[in-house]
KOLROBA-797572 format. One record per residue (C-alpha): z, y, x; residue number from 1; residue in one letter; chain. Coordinates in nm, 3 decimals, always signed. Example, Ala and Ser with C-alpha at 12.3 -4.5 7.8 and 13.67 -1.06 7.14 Angstrom:
BEGIN
<pz = +0.780, py = -0.450, px = +1.230, pos = 1, code = A, unit = A> .
<pz = +0.714, py = -0.106, px = +1.367, pos = 2, code = S, unit = A> .
//
This chain:
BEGIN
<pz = +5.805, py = +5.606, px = +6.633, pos = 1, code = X, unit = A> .
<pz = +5.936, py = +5.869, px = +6.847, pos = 2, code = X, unit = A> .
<pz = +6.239, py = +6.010, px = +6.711, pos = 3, code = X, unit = A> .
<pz = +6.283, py = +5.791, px = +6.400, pos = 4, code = X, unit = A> .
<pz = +6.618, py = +5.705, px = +6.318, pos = 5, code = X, unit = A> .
<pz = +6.667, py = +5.395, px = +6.291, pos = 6, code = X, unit = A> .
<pz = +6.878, py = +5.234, px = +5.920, pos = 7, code = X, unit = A> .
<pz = +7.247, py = +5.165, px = +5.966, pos = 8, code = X, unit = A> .
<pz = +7.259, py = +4.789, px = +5.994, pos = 9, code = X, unit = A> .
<pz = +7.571, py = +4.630, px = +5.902, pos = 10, code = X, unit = A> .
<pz = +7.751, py = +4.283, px = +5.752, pos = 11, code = X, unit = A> .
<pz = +7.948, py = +4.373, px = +5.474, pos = 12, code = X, unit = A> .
<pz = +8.159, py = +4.085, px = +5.331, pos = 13, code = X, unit = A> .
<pz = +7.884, py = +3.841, px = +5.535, pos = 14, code = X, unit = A> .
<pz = +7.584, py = +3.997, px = +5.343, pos = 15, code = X, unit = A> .
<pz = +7.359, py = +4.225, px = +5.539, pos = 16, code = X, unit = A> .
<pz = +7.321, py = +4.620, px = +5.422, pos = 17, code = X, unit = A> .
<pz = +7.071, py = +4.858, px = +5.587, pos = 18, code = X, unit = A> .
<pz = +7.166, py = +5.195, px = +5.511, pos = 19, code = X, unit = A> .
<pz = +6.884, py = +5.434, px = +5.584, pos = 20, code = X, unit = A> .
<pz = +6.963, py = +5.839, px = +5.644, pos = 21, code = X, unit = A> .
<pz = +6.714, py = +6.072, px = +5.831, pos = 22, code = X, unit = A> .
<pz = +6.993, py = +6.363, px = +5.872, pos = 23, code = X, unit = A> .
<pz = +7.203, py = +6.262, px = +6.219, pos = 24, code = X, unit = A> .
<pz = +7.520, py = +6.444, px = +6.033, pos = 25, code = X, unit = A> .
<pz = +7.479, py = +6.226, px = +5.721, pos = 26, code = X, unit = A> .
<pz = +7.374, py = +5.879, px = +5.913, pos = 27, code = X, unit = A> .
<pz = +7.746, py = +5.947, px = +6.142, pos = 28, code = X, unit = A> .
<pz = +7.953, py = +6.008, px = +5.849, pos = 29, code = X, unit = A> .
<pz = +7.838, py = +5.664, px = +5.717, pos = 30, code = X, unit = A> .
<pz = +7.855, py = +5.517, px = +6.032, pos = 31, code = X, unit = A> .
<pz = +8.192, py = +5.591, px = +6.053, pos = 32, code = X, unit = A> .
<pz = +8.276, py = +5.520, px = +5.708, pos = 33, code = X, unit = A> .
<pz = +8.115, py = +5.147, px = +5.765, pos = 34, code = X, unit = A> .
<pz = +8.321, py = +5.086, px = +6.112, pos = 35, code = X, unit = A> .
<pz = +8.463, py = +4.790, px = +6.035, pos = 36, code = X, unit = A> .
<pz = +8.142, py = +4.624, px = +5.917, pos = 37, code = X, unit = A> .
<pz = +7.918, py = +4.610, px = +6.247, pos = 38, code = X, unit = A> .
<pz = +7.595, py = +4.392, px = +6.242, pos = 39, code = X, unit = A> .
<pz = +7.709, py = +4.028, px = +6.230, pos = 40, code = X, unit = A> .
<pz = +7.617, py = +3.689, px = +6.081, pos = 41, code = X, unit = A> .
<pz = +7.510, py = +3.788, px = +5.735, pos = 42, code = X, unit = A> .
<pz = +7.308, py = +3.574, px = +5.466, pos = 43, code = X, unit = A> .
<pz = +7.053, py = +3.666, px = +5.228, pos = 44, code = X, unit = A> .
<pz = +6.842, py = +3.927, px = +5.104, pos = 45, code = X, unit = A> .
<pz = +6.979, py = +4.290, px = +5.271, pos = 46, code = X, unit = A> .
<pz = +7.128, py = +4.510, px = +5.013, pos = 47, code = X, unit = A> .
<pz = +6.948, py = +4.883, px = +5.078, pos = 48, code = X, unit = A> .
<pz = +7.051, py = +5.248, px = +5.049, pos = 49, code = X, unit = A> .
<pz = +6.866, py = +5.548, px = +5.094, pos = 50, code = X, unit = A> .
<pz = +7.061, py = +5.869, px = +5.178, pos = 51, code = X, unit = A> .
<pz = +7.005, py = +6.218, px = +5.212, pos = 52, code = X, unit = A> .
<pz = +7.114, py = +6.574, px = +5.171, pos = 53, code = X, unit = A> .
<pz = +7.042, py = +6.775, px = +4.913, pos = 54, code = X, unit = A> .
<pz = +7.206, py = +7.016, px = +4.703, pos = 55, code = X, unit = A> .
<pz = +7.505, py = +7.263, px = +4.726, pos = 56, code = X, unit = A> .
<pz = +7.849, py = +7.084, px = +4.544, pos = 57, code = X, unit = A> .
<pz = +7.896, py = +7.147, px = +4.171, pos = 58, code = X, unit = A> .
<pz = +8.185, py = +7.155, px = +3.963, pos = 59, code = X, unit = A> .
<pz = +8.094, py = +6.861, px = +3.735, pos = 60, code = X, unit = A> .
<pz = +8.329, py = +6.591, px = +3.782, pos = 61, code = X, unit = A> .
<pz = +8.193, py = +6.251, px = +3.910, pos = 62, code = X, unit = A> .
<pz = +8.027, py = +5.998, px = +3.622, pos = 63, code = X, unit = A> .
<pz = +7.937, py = +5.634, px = +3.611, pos = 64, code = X, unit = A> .
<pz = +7.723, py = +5.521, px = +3.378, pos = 65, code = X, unit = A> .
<pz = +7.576, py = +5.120, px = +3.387, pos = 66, code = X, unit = A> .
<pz = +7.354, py = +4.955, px = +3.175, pos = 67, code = X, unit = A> .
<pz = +7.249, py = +4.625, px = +3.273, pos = 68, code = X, unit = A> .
<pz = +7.115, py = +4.568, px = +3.644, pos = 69, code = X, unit = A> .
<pz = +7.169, py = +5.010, px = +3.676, pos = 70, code = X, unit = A> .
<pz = +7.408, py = +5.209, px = +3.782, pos = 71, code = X, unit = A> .
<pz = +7.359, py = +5.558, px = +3.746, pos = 72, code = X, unit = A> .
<pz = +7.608, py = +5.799, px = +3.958, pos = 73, code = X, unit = A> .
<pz = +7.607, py = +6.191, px = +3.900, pos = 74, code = X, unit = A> .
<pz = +7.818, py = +6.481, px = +3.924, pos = 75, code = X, unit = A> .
<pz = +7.936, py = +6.740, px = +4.150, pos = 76, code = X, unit = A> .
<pz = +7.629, py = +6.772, px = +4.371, pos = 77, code = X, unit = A> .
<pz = +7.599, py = +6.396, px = +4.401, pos = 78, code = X, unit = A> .
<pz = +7.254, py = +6.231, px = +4.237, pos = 79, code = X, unit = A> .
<pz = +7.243, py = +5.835, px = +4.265, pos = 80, code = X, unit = A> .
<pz = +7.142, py = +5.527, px = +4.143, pos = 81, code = X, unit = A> .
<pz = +7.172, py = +5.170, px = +4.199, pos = 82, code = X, unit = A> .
<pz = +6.973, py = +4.832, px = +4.088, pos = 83, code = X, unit = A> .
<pz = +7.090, py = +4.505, px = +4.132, pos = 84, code = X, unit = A> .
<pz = +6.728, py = +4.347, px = +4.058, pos = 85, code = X, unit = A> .
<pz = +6.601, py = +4.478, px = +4.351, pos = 86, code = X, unit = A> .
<pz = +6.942, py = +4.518, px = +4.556, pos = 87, code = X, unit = A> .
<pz = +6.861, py = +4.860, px = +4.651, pos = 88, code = X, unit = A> .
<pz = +7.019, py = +5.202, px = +4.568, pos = 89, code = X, unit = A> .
<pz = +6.951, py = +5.576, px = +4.697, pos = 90, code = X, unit = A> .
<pz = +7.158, py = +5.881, px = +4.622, pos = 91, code = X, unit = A> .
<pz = +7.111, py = +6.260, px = +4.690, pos = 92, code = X, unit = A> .
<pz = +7.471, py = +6.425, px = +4.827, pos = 93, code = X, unit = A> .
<pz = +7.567, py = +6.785, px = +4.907, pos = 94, code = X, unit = A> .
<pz = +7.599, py = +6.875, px = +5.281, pos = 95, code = X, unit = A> .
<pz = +7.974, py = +6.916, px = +5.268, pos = 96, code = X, unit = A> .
<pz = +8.015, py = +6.568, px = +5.290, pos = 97, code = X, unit = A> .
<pz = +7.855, py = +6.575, px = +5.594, pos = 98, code = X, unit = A> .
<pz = +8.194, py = +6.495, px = +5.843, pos = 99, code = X, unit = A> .
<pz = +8.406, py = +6.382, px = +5.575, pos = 100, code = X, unit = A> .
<pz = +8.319, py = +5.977, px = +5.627, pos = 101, code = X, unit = A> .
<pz = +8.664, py = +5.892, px = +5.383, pos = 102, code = X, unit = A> .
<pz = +8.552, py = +6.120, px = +5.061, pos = 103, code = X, unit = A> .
<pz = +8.166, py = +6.001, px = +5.141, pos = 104, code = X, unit = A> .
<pz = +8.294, py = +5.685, px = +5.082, pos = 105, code = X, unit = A> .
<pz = +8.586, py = +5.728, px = +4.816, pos = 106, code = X, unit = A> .
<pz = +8.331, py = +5.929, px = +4.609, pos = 107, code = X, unit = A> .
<pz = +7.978, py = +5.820, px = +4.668, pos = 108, code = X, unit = A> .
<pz = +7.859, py = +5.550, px = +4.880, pos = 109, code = X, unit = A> .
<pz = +8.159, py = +5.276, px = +4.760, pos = 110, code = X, unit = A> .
<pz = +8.019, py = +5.306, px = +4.425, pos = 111, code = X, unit = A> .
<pz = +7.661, py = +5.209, px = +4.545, pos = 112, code = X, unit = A> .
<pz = +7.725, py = +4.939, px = +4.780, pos = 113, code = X, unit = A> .
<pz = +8.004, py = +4.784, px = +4.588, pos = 114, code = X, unit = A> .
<pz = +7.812, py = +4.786, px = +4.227, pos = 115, code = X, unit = A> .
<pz = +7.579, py = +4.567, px = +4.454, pos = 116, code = X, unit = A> .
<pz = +7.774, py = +4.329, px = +4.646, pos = 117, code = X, unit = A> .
<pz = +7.928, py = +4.228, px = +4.326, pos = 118, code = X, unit = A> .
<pz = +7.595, py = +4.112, px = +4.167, pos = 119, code = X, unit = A> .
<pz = +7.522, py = +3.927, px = +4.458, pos = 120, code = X, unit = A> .
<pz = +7.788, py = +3.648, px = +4.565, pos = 121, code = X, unit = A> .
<pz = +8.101, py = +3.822, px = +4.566, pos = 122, code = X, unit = A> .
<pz = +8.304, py = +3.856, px = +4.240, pos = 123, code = X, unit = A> .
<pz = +8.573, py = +4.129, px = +4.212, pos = 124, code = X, unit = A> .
<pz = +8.941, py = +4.033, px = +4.133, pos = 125, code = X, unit = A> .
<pz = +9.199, py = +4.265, px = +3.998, pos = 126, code = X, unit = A> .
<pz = +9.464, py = +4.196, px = +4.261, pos = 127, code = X, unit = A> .
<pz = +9.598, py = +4.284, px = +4.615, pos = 128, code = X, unit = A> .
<pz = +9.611, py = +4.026, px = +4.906, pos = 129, code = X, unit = A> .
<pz = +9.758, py = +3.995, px = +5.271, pos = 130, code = X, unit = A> .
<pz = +9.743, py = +3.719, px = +5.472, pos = 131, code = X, unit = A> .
<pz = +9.990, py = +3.474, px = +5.516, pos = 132, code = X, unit = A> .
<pz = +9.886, py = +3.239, px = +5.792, pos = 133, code = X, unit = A> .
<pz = +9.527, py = +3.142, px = +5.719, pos = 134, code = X, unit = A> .
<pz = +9.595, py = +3.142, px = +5.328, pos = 135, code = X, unit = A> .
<pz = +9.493, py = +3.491, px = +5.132, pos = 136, code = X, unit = A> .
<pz = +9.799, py = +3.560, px = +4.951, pos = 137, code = X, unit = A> .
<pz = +9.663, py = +3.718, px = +4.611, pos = 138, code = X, unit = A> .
<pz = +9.918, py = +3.965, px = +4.437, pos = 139, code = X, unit = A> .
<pz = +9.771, py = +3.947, px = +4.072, pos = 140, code = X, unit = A> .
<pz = +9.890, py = +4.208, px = +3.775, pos = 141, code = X, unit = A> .
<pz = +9.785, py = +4.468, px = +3.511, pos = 142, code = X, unit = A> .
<pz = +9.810, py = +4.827, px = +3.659, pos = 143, code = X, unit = A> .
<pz = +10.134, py = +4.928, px = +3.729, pos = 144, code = X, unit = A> .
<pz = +10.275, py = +4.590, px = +3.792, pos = 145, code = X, unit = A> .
<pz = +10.330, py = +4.654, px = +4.185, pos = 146, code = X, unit = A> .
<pz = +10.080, py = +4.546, px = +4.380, pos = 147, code = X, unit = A> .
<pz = +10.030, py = +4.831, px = +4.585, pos = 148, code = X, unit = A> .
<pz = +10.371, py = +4.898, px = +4.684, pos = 149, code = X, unit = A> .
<pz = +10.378, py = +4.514, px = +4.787, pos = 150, code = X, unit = A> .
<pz = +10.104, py = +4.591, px = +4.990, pos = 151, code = X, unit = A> .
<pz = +10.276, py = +4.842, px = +5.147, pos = 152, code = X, unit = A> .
<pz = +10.608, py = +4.628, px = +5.235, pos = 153, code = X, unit = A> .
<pz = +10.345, py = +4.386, px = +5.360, pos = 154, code = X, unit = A> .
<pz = +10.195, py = +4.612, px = +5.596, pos = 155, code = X, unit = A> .
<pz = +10.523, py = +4.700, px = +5.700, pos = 156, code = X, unit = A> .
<pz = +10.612, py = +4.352, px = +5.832, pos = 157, code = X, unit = A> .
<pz = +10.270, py = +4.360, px = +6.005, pos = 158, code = X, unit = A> .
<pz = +10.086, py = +4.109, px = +5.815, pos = 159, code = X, unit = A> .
<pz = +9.708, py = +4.163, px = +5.772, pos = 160, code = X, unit = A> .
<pz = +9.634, py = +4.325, px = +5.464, pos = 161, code = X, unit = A> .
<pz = +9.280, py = +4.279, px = +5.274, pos = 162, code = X, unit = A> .
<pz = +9.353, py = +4.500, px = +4.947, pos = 163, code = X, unit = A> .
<pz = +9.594, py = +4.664, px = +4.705, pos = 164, code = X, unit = A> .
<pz = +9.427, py = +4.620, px = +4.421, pos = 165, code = X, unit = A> .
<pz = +9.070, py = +4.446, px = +4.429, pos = 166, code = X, unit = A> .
<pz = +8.952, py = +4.148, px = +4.628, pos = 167, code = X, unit = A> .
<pz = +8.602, py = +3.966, px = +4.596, pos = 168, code = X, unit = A> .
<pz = +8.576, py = +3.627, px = +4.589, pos = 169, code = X, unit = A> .
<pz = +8.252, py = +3.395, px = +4.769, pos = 170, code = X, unit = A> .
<pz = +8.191, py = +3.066, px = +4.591, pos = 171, code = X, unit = A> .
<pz = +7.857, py = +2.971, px = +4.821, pos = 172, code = X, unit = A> .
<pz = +7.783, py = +2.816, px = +5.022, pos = 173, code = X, unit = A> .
<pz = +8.184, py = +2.804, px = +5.020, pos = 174, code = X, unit = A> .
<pz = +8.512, py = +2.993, px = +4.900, pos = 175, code = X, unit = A> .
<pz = +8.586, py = +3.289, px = +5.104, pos = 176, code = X, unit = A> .
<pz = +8.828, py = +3.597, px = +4.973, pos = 177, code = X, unit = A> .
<pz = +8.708, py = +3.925, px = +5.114, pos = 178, code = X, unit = A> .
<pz = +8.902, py = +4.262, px = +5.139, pos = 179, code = X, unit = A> .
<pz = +8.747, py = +4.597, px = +5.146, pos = 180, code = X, unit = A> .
<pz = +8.955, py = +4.789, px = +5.385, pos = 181, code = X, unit = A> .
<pz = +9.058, py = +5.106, px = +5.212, pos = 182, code = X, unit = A> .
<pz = +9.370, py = +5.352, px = +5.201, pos = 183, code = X, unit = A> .
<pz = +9.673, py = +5.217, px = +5.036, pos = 184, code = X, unit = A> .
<pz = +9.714, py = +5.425, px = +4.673, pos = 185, code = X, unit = A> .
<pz = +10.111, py = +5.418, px = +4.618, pos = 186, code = X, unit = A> .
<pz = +10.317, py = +5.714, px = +4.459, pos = 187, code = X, unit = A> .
<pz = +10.501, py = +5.979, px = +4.656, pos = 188, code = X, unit = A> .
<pz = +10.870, py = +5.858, px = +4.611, pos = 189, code = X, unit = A> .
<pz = +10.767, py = +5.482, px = +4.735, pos = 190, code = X, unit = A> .
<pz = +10.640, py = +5.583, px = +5.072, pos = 191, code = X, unit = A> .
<pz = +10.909, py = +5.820, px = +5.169, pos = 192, code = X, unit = A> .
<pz = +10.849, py = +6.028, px = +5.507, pos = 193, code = X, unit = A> .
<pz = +10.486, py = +5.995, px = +5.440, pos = 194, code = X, unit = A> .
<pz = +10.290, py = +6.266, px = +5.556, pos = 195, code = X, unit = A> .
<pz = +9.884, py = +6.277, px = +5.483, pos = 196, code = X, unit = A> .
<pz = +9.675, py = +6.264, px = +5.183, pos = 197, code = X, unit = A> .
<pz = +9.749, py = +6.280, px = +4.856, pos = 198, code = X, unit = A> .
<pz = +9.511, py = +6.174, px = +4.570, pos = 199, code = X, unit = A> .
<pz = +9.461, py = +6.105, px = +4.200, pos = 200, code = X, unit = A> .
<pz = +9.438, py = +5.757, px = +4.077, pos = 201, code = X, unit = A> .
<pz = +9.370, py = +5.734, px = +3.712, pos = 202, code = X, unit = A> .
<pz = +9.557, py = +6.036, px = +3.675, pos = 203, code = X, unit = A> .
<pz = +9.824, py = +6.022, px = +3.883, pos = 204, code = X, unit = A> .
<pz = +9.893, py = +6.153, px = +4.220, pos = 205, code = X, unit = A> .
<pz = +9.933, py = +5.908, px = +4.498, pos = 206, code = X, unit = A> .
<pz = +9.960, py = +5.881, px = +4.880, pos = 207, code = X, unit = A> .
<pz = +9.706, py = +5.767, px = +5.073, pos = 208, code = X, unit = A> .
<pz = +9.819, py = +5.532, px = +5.332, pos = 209, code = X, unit = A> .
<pz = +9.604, py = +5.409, px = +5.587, pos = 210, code = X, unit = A> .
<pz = +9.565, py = +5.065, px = +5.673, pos = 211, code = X, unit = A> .
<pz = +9.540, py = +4.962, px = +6.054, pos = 212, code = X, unit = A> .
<pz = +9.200, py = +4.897, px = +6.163, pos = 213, code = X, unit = A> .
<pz = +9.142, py = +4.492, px = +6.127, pos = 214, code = X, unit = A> .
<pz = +9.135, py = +4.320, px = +6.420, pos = 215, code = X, unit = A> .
<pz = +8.869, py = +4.047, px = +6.240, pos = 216, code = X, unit = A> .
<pz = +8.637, py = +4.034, px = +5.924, pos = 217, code = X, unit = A> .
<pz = +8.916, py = +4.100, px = +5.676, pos = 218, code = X, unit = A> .
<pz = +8.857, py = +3.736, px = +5.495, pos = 219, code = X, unit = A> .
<pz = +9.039, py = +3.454, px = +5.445, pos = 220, code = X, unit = A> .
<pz = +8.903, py = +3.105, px = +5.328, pos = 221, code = X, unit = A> .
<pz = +9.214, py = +2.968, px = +5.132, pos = 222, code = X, unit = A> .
<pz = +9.434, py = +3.134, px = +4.830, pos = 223, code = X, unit = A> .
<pz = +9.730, py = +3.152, px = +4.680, pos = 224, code = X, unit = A> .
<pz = +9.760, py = +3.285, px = +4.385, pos = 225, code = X, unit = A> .
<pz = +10.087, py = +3.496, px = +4.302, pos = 226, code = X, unit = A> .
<pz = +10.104, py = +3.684, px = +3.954, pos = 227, code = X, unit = A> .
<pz = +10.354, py = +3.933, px = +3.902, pos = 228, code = X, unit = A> .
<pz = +10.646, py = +4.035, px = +3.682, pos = 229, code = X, unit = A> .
<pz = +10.883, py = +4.251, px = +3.637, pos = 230, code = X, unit = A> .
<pz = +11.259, py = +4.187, px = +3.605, pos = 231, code = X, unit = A> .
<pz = +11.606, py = +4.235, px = +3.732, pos = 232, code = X, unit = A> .
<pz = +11.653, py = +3.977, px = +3.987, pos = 233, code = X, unit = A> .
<pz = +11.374, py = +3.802, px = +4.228, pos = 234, code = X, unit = A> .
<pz = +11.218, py = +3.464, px = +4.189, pos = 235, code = X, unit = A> .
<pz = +10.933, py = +3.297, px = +4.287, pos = 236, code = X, unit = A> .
<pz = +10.838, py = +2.964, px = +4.104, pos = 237, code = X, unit = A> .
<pz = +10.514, py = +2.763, px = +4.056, pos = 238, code = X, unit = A> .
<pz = +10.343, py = +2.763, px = +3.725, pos = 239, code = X, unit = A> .
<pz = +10.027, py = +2.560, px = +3.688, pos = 240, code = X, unit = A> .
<pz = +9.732, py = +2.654, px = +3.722, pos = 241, code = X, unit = A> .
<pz = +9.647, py = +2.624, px = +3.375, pos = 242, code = X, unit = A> .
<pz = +9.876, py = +2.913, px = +3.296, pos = 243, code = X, unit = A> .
<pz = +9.728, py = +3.114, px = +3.578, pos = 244, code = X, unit = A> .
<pz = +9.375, py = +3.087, px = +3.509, pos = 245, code = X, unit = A> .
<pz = +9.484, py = +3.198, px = +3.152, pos = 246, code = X, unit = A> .
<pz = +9.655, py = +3.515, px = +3.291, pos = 247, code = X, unit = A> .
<pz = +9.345, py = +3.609, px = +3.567, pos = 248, code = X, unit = A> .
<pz = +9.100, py = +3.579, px = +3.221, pos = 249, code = X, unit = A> .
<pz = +9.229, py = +3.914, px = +3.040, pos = 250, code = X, unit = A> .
<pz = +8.987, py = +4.102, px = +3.243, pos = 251, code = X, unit = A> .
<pz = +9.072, py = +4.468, px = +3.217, pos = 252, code = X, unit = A> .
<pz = +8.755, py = +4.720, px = +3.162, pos = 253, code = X, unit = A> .
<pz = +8.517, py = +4.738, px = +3.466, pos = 254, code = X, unit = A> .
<pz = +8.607, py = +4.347, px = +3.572, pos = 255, code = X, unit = A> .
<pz = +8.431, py = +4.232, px = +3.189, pos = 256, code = X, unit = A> .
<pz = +8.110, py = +4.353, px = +3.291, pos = 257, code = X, unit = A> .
<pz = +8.093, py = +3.990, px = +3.514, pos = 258, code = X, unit = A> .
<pz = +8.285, py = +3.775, px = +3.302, pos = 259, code = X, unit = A> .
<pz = +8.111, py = +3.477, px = +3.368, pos = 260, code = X, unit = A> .
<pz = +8.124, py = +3.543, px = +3.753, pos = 261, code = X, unit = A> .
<pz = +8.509, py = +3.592, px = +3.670, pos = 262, code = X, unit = A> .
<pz = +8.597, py = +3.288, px = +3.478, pos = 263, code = X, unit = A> .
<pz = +8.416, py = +3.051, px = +3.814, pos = 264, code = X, unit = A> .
<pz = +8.601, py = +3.290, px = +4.073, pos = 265, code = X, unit = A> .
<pz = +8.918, py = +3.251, px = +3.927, pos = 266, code = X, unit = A> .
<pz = +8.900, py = +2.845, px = +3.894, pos = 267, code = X, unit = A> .
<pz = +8.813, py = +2.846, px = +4.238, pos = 268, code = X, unit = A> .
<pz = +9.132, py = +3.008, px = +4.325, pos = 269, code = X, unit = A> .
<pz = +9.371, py = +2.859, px = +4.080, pos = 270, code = X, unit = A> .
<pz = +9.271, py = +2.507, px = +4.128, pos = 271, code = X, unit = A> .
<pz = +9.551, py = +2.429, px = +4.359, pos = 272, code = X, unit = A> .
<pz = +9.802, py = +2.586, px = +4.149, pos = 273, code = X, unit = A> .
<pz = +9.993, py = +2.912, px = +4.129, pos = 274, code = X, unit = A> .
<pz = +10.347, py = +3.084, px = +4.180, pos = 275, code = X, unit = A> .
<pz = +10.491, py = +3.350, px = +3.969, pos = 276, code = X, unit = A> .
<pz = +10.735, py = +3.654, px = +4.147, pos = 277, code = X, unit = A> .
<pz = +10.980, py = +3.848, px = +3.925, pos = 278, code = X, unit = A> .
<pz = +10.970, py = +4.153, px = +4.122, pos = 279, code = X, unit = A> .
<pz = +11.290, py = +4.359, px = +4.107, pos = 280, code = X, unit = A> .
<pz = +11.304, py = +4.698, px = +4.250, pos = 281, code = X, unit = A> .
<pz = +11.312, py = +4.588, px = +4.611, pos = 282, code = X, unit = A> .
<pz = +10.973, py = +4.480, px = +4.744, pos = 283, code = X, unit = A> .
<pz = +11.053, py = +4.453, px = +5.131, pos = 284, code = X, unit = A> .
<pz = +11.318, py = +4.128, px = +5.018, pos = 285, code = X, unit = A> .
<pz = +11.001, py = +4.039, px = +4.812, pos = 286, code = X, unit = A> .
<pz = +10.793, py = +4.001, px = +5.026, pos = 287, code = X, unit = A> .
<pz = +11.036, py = +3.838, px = +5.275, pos = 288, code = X, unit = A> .
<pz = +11.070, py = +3.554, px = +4.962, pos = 289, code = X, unit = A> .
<pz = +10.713, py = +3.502, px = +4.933, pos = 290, code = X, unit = A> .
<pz = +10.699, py = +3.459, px = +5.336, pos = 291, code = X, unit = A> .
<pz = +11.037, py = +3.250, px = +5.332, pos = 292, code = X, unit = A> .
<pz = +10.949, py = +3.030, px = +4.979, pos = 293, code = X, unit = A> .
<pz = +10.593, py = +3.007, px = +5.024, pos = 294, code = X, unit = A> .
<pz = +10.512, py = +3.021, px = +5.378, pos = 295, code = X, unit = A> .
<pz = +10.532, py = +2.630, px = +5.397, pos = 296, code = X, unit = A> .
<pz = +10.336, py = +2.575, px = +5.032, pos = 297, code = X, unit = A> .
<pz = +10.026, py = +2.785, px = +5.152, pos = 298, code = X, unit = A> .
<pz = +10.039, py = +2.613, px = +5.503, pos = 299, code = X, unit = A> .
<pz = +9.974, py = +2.296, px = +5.350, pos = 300, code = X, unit = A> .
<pz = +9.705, py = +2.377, px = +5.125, pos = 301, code = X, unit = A> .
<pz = +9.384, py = +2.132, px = +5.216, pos = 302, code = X, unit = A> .
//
């Protein structure tokens, strides 16, 4: 019809999304928010979410609430829902949003589309990942425990980064480990001349460091499995992956609601063993070991 706009079409992590908003401000704002996930080869059913404008913003801070296949978002002018029965969500937001594609994202539409995508093939991970080669390097660890400002060092050095803190893992039709390009979270004093964004991150104030634009589909189709440590001195040794598959099970709160999913996801990427790093306070030299000491090890993995 004559001046329809048409839904948002897009391949995120290789499963098609149609994202359907009548106001041109809102649909741009997403557009841009979703610029690294163009129309592509996608598979199954298309995830869907219905957007619009609607009231002023409120005071009342964000809440999630999920119970079973729902998620219910609300707070601060926002009014959403999602249901992974029918792979569809829709959500009301305030027109200050409008031209703010990062905070549409960070506070709204994330929420959605992720609750989603992880009932439908791709299983979320607690850890961070770059790329090492062809071979998803996964940086796994309880809060606190690094990741991000390995991510960081890694980005420094160049190397393609996929997350600092959550990856999703594809079993079917085979295993593929899928980023979600967002702002690296570190704190103030670890990114020093940084000037942009700041944000809190379960309470605490970080930088936001953007990540360069990928290239590619930020996915890699092999793992390696790294879990983290602290200590005084650095080292990076196998363990089995017995041990690691034991670690990757004490799903913190939010990764338990797939347990199941979980325990598959994280065979699939222990079954050709794991290292462990002792990270001292010096991650550029470790990430230089894990380049140096495991460079060969994930080049070799069938």
């Amino acid at each position: 019809m004559p001046g329809q706009i048409l839904p948002l079409a897009l391949s995120i992590m290789g499963r098609p999304v149609l994202i359907q908003a009548e106001d041109p401000a809102l649909r741009a704002t997403l557009a841009d928010a979703y610029a690294v996930w163009p129309a592509g080869p996608a598979d199954g059913p298309p995830i869907t979410l219905a957007m619009r404008t609607g009231s002023a913003a409120g005071s009342a801070p964000a809440r999630i609430e999920v119970e079973g296949s729902r998620l219910i978002l609300t707070g601060d002018g926002i009014d959403g829902w999602a249901d992974a029965s029918t792979l569809s969500a829709a959500c009301s937001v305030p027109e200050s949003l409008c031209g703010q594609p990062a905070r549409l994202a960070e506070e709204v539409t994330d929420t959605l589309l992720l609750f989603l995508l992880t009932r439908s093939g791709r299983v979320p991970m607690h850890a961070a990942a770059f790329v090492c080669g062809t071979v998803a390097v996964l940086l796994a660890g309880p809060s606190g425990s690094g990741k991000s400002t390995l991510t960081l060092a890694a980005m420094s050095r160049g190397l393609r980064i996929l997350s600092d803190d959550t990856v999703y893992i594809q079993l079917q039709p085979r295993l593929r480990i899928w980023g979600f390009p967002r702002p690296v979270h570190v704190f103030p004093a670890d990114a020093p001349g940084f000037i942009g964004a700041t944000r809190l991150r379960g309470g605490k104030l970080k930088a936001a460091i953007l990540t360069p634009p990928p290239r590619e589909p930020p996915v890699a189709d092999q793992a390696a499995v790294v879990l983290l440590e602290r200590g005084k001195n650095i080292r990076l040794e196998p363990v089995a992956a017995s041990v690691a598959t034991a670690e990757l099970s004490r799903l913190e709160a939010g990764f338990d609601l797939l347990a199941r999913e979980s325990a598959k996801a994280i065979e699939a990427v222990t079954a050709r063993g794991a290292w462990r790093l002792t990270l001292a306070r010096d991650p550029d030299r470790a990430i230089e070991t894990i380049i140096r000491e495991l460079g060969d090890a994930v080049r070799q993995i069938p």
